[in-house]
C-alpha positions in Angstrom: 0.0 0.0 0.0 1.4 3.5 -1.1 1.7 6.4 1.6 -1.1 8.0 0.6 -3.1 5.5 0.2 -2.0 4.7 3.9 -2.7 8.3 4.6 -6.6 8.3 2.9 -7.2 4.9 5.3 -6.2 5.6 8.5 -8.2 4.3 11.3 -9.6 7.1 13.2 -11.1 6.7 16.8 -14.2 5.9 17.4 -15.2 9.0 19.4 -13.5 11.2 17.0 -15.7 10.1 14.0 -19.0 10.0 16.3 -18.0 13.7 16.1 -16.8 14.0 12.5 -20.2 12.0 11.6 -22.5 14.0 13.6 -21.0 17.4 12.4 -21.7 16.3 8.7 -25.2 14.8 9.6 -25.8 18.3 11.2 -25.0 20.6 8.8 -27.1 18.3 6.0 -29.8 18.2 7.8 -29.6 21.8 8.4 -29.3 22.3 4.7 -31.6 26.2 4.5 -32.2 26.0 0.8 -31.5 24.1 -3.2 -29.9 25.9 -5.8 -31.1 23.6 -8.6 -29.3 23.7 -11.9 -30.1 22.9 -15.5 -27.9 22.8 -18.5 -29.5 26.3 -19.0 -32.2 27.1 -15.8 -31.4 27.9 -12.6 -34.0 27.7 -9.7 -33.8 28.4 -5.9 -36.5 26.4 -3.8 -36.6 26.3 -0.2 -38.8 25.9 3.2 -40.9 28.8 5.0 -37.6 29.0 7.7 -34.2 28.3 7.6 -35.5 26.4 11.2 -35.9 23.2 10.0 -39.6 23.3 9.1 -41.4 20.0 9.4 -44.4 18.4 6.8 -48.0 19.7 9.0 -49.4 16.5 10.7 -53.3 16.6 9.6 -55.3 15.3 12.6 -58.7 15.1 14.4 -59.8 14.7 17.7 -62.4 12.9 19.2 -63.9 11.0 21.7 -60.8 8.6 21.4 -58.5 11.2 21.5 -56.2 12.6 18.3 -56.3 10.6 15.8 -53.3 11.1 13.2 -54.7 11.0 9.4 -51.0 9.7 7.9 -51.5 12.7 5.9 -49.0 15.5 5.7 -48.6 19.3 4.4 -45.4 20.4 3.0 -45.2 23.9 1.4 -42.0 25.4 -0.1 -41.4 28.5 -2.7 -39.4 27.7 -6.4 -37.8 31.2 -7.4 -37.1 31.1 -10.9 -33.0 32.7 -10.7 -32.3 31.9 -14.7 -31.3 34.8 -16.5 -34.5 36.8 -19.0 -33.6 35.9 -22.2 -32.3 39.0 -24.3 -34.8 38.1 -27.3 -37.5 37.1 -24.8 -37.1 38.7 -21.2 -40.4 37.0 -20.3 -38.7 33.8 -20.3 -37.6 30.8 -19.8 -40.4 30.2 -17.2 -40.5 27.1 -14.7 -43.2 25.0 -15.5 -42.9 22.0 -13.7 -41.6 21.5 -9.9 -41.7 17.1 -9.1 -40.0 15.3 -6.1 -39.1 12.1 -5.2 -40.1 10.6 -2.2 -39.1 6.9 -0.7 -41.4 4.2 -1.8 -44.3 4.7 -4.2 -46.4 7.0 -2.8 -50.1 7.7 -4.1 -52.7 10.3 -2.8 -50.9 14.1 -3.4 -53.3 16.7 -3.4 -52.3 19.8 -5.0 -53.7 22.9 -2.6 -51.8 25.8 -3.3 -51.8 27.3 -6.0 -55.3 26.1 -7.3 -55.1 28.6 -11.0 -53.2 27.5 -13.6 -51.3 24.3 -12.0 -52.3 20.4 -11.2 -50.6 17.5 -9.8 -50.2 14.5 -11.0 -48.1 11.3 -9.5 -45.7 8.5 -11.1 -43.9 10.0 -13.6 -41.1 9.0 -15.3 -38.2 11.5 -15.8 -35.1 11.7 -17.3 -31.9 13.9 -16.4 -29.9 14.5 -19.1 -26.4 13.1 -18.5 -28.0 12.1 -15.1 -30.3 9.4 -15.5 -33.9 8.9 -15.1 -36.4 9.1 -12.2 -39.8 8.3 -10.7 -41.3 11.8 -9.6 -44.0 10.6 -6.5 -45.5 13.9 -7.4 -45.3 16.6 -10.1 -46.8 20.1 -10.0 -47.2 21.0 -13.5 -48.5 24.0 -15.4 -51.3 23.3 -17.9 -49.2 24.2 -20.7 -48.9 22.6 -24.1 -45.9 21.9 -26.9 -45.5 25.6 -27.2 -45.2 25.9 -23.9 -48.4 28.1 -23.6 -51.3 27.6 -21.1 -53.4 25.2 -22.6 -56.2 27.0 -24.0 -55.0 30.5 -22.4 -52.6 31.2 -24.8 -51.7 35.1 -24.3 -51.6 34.3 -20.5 -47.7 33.2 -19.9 -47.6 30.0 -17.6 -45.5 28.9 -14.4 -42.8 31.0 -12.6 -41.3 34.2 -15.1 -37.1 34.4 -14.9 -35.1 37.1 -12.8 -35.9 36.0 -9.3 -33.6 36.6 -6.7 -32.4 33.1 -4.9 -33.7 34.0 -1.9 -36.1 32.2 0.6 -39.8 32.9 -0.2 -39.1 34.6 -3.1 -40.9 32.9 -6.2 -43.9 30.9 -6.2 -45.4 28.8 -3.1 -46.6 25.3 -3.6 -48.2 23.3 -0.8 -49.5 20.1 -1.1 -50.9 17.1 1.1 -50.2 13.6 1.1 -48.7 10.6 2.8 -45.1 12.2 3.4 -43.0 10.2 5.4 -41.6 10.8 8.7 -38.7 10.1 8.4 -36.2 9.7 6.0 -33.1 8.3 4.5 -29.9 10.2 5.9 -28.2 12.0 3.0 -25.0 10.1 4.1 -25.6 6.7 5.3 -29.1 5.4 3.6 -28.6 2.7 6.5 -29.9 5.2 8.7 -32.9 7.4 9.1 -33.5 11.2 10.5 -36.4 12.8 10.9 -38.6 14.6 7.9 -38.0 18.4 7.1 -39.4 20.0 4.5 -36.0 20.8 3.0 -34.6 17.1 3.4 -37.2 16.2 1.1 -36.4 19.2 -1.2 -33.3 17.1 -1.9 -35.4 15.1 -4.4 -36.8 18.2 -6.2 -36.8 18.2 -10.0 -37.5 21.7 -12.0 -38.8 21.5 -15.8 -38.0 24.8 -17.6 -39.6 26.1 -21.1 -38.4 28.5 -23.6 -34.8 28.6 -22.4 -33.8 28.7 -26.1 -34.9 30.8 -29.1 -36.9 28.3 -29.9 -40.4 27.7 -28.2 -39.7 24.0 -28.4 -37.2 24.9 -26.1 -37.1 22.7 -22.5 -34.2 22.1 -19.8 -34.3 19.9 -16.5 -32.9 20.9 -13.1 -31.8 19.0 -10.0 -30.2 20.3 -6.8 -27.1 21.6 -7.6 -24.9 19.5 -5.1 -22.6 16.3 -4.7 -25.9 14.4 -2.4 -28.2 14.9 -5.5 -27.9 11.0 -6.9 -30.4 10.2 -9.9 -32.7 8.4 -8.5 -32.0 9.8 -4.8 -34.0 7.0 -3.9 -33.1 3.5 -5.8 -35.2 0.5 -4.9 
């Protein structure tokens, strides 16, 4: 073995990498935002707080007590940071914001915004140069080939460019379903940490249109870091 192969695979004490491994956990988990990045879009979607915001438990109570529905609310903004287009400063536009979630998860309900967007579940992605995905849920805008609001056509669709990448800034989504809660840790999918809202941002996926001169024109976005595997979540 060479020195610095030695070097690479020291053994370090046990104590010392509880430390080293809690420090990295931490500061994951305490991830505050996504920069996502296309070959030509740029996005910035985060949480209400850079606190750590949870997924809303929805519950009842009755004469049993609380009664926890399995059903979650996560809501987070997508801030469209690509550069106006010199030809076209109305665009590129997002029109698509999807995640992956662990497992195959059915039962997303889209509730904010209700004009001009839908969800739908189970769809197949690729990433170019990345791979391809199963997006649990997709918030799409009703456009068509052109990229134009299906049957709206001098209304402009999704999320216009020049957005600073700042929290809040953008659109806001919020949807319901059966979020988990917990979740794979970023670092050792072995072990589990409890669900934030921007833990499972790690899985977003942004669909731009128009980011060319031509209206055919579409680009895909993941978060722009070293975590972000394609899928996130293999079975």
């Amino acid at each position: 073995m060479s020195p610095i192969t030695t070097a690479i695979f020291h053994r370090v004490p046990s104590r010392r990498l509880a430390v080293l491994a809690a420090i990295v956990l931490g500061s994951i988990c305490g991830i505050s935002a996504h920069g996502v990045r296309g070959l030509y879009g740029t996005a910035f979607v985060s949480s209400a707080t850079p606190s750590g915001d949870k997924p809303i438990a929805i519950s009842w109570t009755g004469s049993e007590g609380t009664v926890d529905t399995g059903r979650r609310v996560v809501c987070f903004s997508a801030a469209n940071t690509s550069a106006a287009r010199v030809d076209a400063p109305d665009w590129p536009r997002i029109t698509a914001v999807g995640l992956e979630v662990p497992g195959s998860k059915r039962g997303f309900v889209l509730t904010e915004p209700v004009d001009g967007w839908r969800l739908v579940e189970g769809v197949e992605q690729v990433i170019p140069g990345r791979g391809a995905v199963t997006l649990d849920l997709a918030i799409v805008a009703d456009v068509n080939l052109l990229g134009l609001l299906t049957g709206r056509p001098r209304e402009l669709p999704g999320v216009p460019p020049g957005q600073l990448p700042q929290r809040g800034k953008g659109t806001r989504f919020c949807v319901s379903g059966p979020f988990p809660d917990t979740l794979p840790s970023p670092t050792n999918s072995a072990l589990s940490v409890d669900t934030t809202i921007e833990l499972l941002l790690n899985g977003v996926v942004v669909r731009f249109h128009g980011t060319q001169r031509h209206d055919l024109s579409a680009d895909i976005g993941v978060w722009d870091n070293a975590l972000r595997h394609v899928p996130l979540y293999p079975e």
